[in-house]
Jmol script that loads the backbone (N, CA, C; Angstrom):
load data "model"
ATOM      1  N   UNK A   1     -44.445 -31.049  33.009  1.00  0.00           N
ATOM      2  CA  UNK A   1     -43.791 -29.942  32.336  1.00  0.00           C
ATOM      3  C   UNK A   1     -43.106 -29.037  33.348  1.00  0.00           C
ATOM      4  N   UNK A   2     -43.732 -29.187  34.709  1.00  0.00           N
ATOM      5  CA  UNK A   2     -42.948 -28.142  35.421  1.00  0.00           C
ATOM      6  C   UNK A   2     -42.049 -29.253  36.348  1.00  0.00           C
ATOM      7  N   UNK A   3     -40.812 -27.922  36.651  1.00  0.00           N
ATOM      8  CA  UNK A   3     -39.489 -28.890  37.168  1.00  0.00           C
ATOM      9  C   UNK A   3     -39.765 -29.143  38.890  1.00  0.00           C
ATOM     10  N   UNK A   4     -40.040 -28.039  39.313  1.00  0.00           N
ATOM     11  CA  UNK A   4     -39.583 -27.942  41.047  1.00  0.00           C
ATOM     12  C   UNK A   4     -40.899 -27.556  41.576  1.00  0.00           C
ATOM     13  N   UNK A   5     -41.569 -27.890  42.712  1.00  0.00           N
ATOM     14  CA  UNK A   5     -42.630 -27.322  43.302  1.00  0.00           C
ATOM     15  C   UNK A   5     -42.221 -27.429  44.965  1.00  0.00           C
ATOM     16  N   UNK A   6     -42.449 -25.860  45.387  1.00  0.00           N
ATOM     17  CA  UNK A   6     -42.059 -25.637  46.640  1.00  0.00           C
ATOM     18  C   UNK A   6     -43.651 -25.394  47.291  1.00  0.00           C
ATOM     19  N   UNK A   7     -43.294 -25.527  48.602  1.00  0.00           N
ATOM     20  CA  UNK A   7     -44.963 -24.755  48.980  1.00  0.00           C
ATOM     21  C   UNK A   7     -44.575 -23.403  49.766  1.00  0.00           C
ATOM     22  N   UNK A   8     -45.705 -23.208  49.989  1.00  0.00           N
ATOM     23  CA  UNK A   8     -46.116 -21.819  50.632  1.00  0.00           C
ATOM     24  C   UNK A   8     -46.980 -21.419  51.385  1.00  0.00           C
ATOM     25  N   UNK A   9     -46.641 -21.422  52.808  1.00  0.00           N
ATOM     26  CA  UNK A   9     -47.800 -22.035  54.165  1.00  0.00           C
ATOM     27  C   UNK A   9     -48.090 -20.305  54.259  1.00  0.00           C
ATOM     28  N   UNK A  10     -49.582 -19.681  54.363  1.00  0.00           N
ATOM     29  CA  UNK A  10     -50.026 -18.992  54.649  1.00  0.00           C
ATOM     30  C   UNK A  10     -51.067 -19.034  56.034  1.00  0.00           C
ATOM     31  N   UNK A  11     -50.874 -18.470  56.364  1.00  0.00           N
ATOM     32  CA  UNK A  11     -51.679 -18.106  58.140  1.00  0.00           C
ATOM     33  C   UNK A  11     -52.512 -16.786  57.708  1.00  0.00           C
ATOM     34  N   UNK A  12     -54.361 -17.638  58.164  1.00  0.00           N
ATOM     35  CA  UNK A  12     -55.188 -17.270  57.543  1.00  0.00           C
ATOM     36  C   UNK A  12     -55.790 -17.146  59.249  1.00  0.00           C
ATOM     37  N   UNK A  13     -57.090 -16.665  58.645  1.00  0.00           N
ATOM     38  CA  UNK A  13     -57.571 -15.936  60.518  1.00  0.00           C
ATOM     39  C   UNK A  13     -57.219 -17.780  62.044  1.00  0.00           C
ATOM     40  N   UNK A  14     -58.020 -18.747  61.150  1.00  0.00           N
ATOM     41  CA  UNK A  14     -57.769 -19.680  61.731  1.00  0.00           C
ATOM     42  C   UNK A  14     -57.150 -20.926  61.804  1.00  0.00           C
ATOM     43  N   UNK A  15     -56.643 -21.199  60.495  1.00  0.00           N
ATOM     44  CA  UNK A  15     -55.660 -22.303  60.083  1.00  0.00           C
ATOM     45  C   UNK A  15     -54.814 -21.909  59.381  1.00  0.00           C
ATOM     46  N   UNK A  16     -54.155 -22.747  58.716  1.00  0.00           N
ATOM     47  CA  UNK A  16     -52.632 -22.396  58.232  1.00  0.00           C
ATOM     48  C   UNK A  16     -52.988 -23.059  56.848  1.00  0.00           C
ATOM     49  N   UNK A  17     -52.598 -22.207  55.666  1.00  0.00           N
ATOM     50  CA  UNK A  17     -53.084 -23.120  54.325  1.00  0.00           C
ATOM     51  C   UNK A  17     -51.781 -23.142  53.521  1.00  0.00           C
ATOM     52  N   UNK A  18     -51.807 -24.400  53.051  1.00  0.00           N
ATOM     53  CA  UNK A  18     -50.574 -24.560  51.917  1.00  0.00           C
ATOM     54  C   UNK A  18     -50.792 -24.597  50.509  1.00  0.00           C
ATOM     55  N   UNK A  19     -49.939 -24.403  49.787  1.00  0.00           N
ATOM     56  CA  UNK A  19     -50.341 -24.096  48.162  1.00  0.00           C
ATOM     57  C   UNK A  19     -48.998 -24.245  47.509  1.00  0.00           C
ATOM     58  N   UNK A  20     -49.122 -24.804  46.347  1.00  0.00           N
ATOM     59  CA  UNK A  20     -47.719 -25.465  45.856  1.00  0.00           C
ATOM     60  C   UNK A  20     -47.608 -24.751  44.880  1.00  0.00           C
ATOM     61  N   UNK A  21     -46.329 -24.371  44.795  1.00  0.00           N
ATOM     62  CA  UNK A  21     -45.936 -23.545  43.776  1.00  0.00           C
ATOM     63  C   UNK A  21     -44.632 -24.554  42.896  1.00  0.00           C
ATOM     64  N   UNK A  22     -44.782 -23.601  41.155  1.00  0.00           N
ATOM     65  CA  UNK A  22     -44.058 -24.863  40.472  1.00  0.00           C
ATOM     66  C   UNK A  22     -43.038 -23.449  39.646  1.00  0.00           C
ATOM     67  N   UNK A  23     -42.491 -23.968  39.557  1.00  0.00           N
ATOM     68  CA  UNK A  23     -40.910 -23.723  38.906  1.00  0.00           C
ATOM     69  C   UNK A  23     -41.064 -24.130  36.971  1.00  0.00           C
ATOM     70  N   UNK A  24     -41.255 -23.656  36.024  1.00  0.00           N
ATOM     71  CA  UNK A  24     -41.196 -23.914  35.006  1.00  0.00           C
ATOM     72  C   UNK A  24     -39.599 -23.893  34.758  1.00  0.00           C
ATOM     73  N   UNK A  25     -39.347 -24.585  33.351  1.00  0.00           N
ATOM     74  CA  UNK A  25     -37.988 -23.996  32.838  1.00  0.00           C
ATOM     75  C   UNK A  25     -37.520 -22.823  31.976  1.00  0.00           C
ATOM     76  N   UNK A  26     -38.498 -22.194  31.988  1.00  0.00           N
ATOM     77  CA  UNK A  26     -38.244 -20.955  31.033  1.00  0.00           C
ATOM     78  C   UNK A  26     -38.239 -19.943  32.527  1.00  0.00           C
ATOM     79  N   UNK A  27     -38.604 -20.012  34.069  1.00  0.00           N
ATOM     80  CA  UNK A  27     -38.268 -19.253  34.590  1.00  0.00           C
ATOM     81  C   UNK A  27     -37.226 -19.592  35.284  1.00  0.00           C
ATOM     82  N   UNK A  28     -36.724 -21.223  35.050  1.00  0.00           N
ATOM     83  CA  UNK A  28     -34.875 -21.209  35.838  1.00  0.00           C
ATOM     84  C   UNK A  28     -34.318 -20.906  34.485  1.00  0.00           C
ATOM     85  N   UNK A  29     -34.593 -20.797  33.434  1.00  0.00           N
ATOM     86  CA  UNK A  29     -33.318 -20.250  32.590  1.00  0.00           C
ATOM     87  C   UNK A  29     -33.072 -18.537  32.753  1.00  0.00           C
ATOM     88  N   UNK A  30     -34.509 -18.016  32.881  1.00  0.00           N
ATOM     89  CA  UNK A  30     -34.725 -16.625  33.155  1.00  0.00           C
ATOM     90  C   UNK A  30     -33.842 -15.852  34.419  1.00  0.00           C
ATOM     91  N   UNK A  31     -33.472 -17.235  35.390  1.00  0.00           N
ATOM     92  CA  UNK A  31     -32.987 -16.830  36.249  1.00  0.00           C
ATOM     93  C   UNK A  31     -31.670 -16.952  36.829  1.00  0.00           C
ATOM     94  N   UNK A  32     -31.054 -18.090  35.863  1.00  0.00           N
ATOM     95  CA  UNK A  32     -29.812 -18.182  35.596  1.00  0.00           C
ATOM     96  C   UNK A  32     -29.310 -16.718  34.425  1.00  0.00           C
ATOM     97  N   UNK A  33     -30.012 -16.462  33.356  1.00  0.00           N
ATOM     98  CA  UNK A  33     -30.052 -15.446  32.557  1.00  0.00           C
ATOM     99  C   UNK A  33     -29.155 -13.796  33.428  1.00  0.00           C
ATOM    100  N   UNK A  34     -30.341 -14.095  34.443  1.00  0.00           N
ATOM    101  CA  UNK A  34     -30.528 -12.760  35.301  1.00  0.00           C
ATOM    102  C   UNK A  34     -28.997 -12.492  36.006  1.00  0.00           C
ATOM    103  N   UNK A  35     -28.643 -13.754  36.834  1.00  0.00           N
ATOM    104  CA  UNK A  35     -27.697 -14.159  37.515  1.00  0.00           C
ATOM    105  C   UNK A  35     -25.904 -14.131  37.031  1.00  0.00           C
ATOM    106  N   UNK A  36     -26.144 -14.199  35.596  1.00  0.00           N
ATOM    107  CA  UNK A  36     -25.073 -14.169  34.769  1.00  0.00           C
ATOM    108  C   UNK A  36     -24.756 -12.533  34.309  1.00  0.00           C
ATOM    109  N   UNK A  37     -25.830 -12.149  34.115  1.00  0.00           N
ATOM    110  CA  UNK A  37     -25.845 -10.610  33.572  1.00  0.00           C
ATOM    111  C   UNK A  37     -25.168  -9.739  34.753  1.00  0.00           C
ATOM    112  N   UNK A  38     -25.909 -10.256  36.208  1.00  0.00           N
ATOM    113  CA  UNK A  38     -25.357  -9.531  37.354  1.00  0.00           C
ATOM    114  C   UNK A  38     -23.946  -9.637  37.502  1.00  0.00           C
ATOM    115  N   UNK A  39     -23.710 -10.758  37.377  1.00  0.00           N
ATOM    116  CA  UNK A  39     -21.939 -10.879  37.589  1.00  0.00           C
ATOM    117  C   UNK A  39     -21.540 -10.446  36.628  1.00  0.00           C
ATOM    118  N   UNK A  40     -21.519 -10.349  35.649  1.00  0.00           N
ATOM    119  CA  UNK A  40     -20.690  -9.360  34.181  1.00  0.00           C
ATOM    120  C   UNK A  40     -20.710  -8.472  34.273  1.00  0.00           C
ATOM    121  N   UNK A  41     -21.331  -7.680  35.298  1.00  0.00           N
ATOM    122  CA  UNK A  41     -21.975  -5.666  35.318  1.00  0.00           C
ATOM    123  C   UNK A  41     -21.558  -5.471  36.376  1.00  0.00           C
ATOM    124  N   UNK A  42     -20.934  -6.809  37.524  1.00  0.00           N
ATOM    125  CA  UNK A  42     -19.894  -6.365  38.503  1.00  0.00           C
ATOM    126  C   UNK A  42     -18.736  -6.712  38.319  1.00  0.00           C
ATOM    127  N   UNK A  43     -18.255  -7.417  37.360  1.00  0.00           N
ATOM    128  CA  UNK A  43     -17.041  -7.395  37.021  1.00  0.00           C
ATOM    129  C   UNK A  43     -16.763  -6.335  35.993  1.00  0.00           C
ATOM    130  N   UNK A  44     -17.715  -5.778  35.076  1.00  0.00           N
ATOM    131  CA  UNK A  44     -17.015  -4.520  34.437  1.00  0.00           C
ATOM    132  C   UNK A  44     -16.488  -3.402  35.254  1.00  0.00           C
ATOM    133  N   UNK A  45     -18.223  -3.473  36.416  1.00  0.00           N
ATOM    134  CA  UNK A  45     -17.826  -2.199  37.299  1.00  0.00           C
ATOM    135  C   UNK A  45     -16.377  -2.103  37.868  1.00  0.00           C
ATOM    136  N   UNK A  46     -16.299  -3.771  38.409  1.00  0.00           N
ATOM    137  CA  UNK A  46     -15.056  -3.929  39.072  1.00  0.00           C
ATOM    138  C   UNK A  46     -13.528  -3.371  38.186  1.00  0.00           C
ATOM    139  N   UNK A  47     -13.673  -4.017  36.812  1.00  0.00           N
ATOM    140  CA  UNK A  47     -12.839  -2.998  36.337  1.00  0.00           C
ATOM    141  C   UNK A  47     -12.446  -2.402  36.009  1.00  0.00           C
ATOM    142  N   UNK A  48     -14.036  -1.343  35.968  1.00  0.00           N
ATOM    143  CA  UNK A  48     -13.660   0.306  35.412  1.00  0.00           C
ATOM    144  C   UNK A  48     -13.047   0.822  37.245  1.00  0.00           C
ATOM    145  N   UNK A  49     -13.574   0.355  38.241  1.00  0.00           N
ATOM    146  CA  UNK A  49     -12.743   1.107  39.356  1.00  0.00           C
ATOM    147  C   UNK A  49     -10.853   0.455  39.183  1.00  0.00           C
ATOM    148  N   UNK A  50     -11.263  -0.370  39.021  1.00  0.00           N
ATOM    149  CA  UNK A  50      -9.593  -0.965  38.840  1.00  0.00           C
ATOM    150  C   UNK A  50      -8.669   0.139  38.059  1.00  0.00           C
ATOM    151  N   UNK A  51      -9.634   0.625  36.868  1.00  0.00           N
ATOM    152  CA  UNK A  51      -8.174   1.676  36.116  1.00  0.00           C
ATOM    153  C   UNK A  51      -8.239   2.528  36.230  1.00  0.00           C
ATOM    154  N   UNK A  52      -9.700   3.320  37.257  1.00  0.00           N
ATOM    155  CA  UNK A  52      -9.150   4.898  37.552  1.00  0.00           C
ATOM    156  C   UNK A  52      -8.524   4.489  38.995  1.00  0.00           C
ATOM    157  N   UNK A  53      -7.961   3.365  39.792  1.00  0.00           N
ATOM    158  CA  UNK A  53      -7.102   3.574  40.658  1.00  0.00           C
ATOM    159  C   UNK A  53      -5.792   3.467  40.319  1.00  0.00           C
ATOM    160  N   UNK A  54      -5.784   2.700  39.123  1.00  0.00           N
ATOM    161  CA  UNK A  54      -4.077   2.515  38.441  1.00  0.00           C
ATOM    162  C   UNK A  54      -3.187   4.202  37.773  1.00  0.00           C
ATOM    163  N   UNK A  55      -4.753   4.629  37.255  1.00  0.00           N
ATOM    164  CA  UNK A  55      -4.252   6.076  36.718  1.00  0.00           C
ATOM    165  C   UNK A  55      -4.000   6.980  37.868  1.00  0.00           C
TER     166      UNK A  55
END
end "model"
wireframe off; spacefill off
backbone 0.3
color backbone group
């Protein structure tokens, strides 16, 4: 059920421990979601500055 698993090496007093982390798809859609919203809220910004420089 889960898509992607990365790890994650932690340094502990004397060895180094790894632990796998997993990627569901409800948090890459969450994050494509996120990613899309950001660019639409800089392109508005972008062109509300665009028409108070035209005015």
């Amino acid at each position: 059920m889960f898509c992607k698993a990365d790890q994650v090496k932690v340094t502990a007093r004397d060895r180094l421990l790894t632990d796998q982390v997993y990627e569901s798809p409800v948090d890459i859609h969450q994050s494509r979601f996120r990613t899309r919203l950001l660019w639409a809220l800089l392109v508005l910004l972008a062109a509300l500055i665009a028409l108070e420089l035209i005015d």
